[in-house]
Residue, then its C-alpha position, 0 to 999 in steps of 0.5 A: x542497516x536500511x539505506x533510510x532508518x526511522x528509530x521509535x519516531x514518535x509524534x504528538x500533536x497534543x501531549x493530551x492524547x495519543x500520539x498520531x505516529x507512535x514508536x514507528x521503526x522502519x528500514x528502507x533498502x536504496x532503490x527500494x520502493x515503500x508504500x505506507x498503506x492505512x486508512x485516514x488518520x492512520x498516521x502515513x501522511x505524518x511519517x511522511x512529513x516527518x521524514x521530508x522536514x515538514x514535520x518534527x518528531x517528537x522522539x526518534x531519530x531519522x537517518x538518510x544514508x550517513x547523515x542523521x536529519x533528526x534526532x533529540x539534537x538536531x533536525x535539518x531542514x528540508x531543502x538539506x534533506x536530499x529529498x524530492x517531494x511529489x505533492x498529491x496536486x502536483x505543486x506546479x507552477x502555472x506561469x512556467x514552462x514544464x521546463x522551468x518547472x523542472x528547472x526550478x529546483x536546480x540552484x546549484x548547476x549553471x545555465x547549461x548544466x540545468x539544460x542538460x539536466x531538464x532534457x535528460x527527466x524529461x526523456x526519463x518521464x516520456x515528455x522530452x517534446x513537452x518542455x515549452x508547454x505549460x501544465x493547463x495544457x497537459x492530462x493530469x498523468x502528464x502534469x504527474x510525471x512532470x512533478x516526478x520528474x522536477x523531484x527526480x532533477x536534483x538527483x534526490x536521495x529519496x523521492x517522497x510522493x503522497x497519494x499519487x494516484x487519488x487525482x485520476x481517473x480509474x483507467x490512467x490509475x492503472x496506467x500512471x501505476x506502471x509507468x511511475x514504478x518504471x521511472x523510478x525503477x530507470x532512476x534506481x531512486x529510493x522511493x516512499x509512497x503514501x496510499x490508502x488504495x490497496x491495489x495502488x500499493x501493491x501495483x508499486x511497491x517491493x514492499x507495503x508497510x500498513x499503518x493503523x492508529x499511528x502503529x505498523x501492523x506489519x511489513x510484508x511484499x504485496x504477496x505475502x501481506x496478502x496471503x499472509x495477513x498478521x492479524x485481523x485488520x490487516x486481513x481486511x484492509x488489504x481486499x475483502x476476507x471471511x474470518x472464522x474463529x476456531x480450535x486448531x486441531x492436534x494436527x496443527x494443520x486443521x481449525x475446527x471451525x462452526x463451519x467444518x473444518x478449514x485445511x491451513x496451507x502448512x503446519x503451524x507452531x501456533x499452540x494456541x486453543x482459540x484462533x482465527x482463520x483468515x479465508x480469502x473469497x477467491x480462495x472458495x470455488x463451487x463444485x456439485x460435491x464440496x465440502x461445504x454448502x451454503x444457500x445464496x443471499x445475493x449476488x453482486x456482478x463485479x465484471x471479472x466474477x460474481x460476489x456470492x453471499x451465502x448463509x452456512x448452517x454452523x454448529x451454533x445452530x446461527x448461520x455463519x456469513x460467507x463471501x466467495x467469488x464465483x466465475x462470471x460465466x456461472x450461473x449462481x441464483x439467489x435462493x439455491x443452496x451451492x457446495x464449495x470446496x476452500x484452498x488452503x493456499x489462501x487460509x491464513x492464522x491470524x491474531 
């Protein structure tokens, strides 16, 4: 039993037509941090909701800890909830001090109590010398550690963030990433993030839930989603994939593919005839005698290696398309016919 138990939680908008969130069942461990991951509309942000109070179910129960905040009987609200809420603006309150910010969910402390309180999340988020600054005169990843630490104050069964890290810039994202989960790892706060950016998600989170028209497509660690997508639009939602379809040999280790045959990491008990094969392009390295050839449509220089296009003659007699990444240091030409060679550590089966 999850420390966080979401049953069938159903939402609709209007009984007209589908359901934006569609018998949704999740459990989350204490101290666990969860990303919702999906494209807009995928229905993240509305779970999200749902679970904070702003948002009714409209089937299912949601549970937090021992107490039961929704269900067909009852729904608490939020402030009964035990959850610290990070807004993707941050919410702050500009007239107030980054103390009184923090402070201003503590109802229920005395005078000194508060004061311990707000000095004891602003040396947990690094802003311990903040406190009587105002948030026009903070960096956004400062005005977000001081909106995580206002959430964190009341000690929050659950700290709920949606989209933390869309308002910066690519730089502080890759340092907000690491100094938020380090937070909330100090904190051992239970922690639900909403993203629609696969490398925020997987730079967080113990595990990432990938949600698409309102359904989980699955719930993996950030390595094994990655390596082992469940089906085709998780393989190309969580970074770029190459899909081949093919017959699984008798082996159950091989797919004869238009291209050739494709090794699988491991024998499968999949008996299907008819499949697909999901093959990362960092999965594919170029060698003077592989096993495959293809002649190079583009090149796209990315900084860490080079995106190759290729063009694979196929047994249909159509040239298959191929992505694969090539080192930067190699020469790669338009034009040129190039061998590769495929890992089967990054192959994977999916539906």
């Amino acid at each position: 039993m999850g420390f966080i138990q979401l049953h069938q939680i159903t939402k609709f908008f209007n009984q007209d037509f589908k359901p934006a969130v569609d018998s949704v069942d999740l459990d989350i461990e204490k101290g666990e941090i969860i990303t919702l991951l999906g494209p807009s509309g995928c229905g993240k942000t509305t779970t999200l909701r749902m679970i904070a109070g702003f948002e009714q179910p409209s089937v299912g129960k949601i549970q937090i800890g021992d107490l039961v905040v929704h269900n067909d009987s009852r729904s608490l609200p939020p402030e009964k909830r035990g959850i610290g809420m990070v807004f993707q603006d941050y919410a702050l309150f500009p007239h107030l001090t980054i103390e009184k910010n923090v402070m201003f969910g503590l109802k229920k402390m005395n005078t000194r109590e508060k004061r311990k309180r707000v000095k004891e999340v602003l040396e947990l988020v690094g802003l311990d010398d903040y406190g009587r600054r105002f948030p026009h005169e903070l960096s956004g990843g400062q005005q977000q550690r001081v909106a995580l630490a206002r959430a964190l104050a009341p000690r929050p069964h659950v700290v709920l963030m949606d989209e933390p890290f869309s308002n910066l810039d690519a730089g502080l994202r890759e340092k907000m990433r690491f100094e938020i989960t380090n937070i909330l790892r100090k904190a051992n706060t239970t922690a639900i993030i909403v993203t629609h950016d696969q490398k925020d998600a997987f730079a967080v989170s113990d595990r990432v839930v990938v949600m698409n028209d309102g359904v989980i497509q699955q719930i993996a660690t950030p390595k094994e989603m990655y390596r082992c997508p469940k089906n085709c639009f998780v393989a190309q939602f969580v970074g770029k994939t190459n899909l081949l379809t093919g017959t699984l040999c008798q082996d159950l280790k091989h797919v004869d593919t238009h291209i050739g045959k494709v090794c699988l990491p491991q024998r499968t008990e999949n008996l299907l005839d008819q499949v697909k094969v999901s093959i990362r392009p960092e999965g594919c390295h170029l060698v003077e005698q592989g096993r495959y050839t293809g002649k190079v449509e583009r090149v796209t220089y990315s900084g860490e290696y080079q995106e190759v296009e290729l063009r694979l003659p196929s047994e249909t007699g159509v040239a298959e398309p191929m992505v694969i990444y090539a080192p930067v240091e190699q020469e790669v030409e338009v034009g040129s016919v190039v061998s590769f060679d495929i890992k089967p550590e990054l192959v994977a089966l999916v539906d």
